[in-house]
N, C-alpha and C positions, 0 to 999 in steps of 0.2 A: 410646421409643414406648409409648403408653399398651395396656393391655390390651384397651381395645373395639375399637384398631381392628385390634390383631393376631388376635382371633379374628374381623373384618369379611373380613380377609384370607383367614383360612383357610376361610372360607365360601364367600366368591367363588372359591376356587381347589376346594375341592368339585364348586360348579356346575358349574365347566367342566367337574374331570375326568365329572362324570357327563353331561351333553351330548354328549362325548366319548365315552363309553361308548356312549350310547343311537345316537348318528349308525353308530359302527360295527359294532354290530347290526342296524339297518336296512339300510347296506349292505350287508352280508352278506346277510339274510333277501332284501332287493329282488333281488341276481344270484341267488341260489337259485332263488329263485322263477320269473324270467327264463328261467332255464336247464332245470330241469324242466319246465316247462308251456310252455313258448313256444318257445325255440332248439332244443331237440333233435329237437320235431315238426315241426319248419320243414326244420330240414336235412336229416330222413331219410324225411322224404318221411309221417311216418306223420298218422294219421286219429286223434280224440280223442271220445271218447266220455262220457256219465257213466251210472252203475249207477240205473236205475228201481226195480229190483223188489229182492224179496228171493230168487230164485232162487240167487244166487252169494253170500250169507249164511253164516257173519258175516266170511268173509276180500274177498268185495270188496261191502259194504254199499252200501244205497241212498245215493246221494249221491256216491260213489268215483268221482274222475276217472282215467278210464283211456288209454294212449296204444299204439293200435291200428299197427303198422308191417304193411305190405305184406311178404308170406312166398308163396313158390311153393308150391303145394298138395303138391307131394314131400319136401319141405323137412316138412311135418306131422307129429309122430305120437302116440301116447295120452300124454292127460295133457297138451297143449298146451292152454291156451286160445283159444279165437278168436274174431272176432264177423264173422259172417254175416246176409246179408239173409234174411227169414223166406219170401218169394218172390224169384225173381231177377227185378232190377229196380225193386224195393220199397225205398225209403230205409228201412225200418222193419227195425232188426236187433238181434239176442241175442248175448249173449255167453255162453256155457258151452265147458263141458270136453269134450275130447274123448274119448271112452273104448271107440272101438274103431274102424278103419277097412278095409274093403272097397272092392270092384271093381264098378262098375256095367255093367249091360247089353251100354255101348259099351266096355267095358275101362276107363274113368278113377277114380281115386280117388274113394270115398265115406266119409263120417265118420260115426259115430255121434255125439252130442253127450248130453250130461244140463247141470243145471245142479248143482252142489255140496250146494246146499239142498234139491233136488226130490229126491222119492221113483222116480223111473220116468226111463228117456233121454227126448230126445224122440221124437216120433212119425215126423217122415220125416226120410230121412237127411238130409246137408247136402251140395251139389256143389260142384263146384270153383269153379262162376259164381258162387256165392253167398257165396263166401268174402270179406270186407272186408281181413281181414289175421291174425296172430298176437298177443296181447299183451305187448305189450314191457316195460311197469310201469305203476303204479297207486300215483294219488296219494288218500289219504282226504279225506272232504269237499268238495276243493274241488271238484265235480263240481256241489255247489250253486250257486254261481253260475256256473258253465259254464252251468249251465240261466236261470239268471236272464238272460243276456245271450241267449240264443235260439239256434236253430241256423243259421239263415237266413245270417247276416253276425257266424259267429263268427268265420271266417278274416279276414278284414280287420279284426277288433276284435284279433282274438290279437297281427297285422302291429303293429296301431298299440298295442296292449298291451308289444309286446315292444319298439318305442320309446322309449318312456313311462319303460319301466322301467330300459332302458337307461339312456337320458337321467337318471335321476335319480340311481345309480351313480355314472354321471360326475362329476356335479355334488357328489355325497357326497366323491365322491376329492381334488376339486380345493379345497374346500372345508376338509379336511383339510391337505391339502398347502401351504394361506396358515394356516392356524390354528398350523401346527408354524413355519411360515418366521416370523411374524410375533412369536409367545413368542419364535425365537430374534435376534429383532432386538432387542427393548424392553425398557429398562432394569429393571430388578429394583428396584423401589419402597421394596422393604422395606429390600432394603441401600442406599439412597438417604436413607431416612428415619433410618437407624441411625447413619450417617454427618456428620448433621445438626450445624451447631456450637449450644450453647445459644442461645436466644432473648436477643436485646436489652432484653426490657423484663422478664428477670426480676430478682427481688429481688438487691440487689447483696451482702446476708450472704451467699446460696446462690451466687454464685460465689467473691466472692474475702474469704470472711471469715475464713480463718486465715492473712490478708496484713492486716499494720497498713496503716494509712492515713497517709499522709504530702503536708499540702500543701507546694504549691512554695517559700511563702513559707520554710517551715520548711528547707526543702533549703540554704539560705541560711547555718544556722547550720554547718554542717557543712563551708563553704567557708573559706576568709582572709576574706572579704569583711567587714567588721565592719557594713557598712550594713544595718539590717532595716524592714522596711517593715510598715507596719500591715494587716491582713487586711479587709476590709469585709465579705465574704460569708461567714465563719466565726463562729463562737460563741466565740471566746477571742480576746484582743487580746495583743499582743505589743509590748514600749516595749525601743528600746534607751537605756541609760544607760553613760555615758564615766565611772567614777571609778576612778582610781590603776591606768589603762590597765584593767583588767579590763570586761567586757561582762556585766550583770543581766539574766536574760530572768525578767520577772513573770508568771504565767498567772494 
């Protein structure tokens, strides 16, 4: 096997392995991804937010996607983060720390709140109503397209996002799974080609030139037969002669 095509070989088997590689990083990165930002807020019920300001800088920057889980207000205490409606009632809400909490009027729990970055807490406490939930983790960045897709019909984009991503997992697995089945069906080329018997139309020194050449006609002498016949398609003639029984061969 000539050397261009065993290094064509080994390039071809590169590509794959790196294809290879790259498919099974993607599937990985795609259920990662699936499973932080979409399945886990699906199942446990929580609420998904992204960071506006720089209030809760630099540990949860603008742009930080956060996954907000519903917490009993007793369940609270300093040092929790949480995100709260800024009026009860108002979709519009903050997330900051908690850093001290009291008893209101009616006896219920009240929070003080600051944000991490701000110099001062905020101004009125926070009540139980106002409470969205506890922060459960927070992912960086991608909070920027949270916002790119809008807030309106994230939940149904998330539903068909966490589809999507599924679906394409799948399809990575199975894919894989004919790529391994398929290398172990098909013959191994190389040990095919290695195996090969010399070509027909090579030069006949390069096979059999440290074998003399013997034609048929010559075979002849080697027999009792004393009859010899003349060769037409040879380059040397061959005469038998009968004297005092002995056989003459002239070249």
């Amino acid at each position: 096997m000539s050397s261009g095509r065993s290094n064509n070989s080994q390039a071809l088997r590169a590509l794959k392995f790196t294809g290879s590689a790259l498919s099974l990083v993607a599937m990985c990165v795609t259920a990662l991804a699936a499973l932080v930002l979409i399945i886990v807020p699906l199942l446990t019920g929580s609420q998904t937010y992204s960071v506006l300001t720089n209030s809760m800088a630099p540990k949860y920057a603008p742009g930080t996607f956060l996954v907000v889980k519903p917490t009993p207000a007793d369940a609270l205490q300093v040092g929790d983060v949480i995100t709260y409606q800024i009026e009860s009632g108002d979709p519009t809400v903050i997330t900051h720390r908690i850093i001290g909490v009291g008893a209101g009027q009616s006896g219920e729990r009240v929070f003080t709140t600051q944000g991490d970055n701000n110099d001062l807490a905020d101004e009125s406490p926070v009540q139980e109503v106002q409470i969205r939930g506890k922060l459960s983790y927070a992912v960086p960045y991608v909070g920027f397209i949270a916002n790119g897709l809008g807030n309106s019909d994230r939940g149904a984009i998330a539903q068909w996002a966490a589809v999507g991503l599924l679906g394409y997992g799948i399809v990575l697995l199975v894919r894989g799974g004919l790529e391994k089945k398929r290398k172990g069906t098909e013959p191994d080329m190389d040990a095919m080609l290695l195996d090969l018997p010399p070509r027909s139309d090579a030069p006949a020194q390069g096979r059999n030139s440290a074998l003399p050449r013997m034609h048929d006609d010559d075979a002849s002498l080697l027999g009792d037969d004393p009859i010899l016949h003349d060769c037409d398609h040879c380059d040397h003639e061959i005469s038998a002669r009968r004297a005092a029984g002995a056989v003459s061969v002239a070249v």
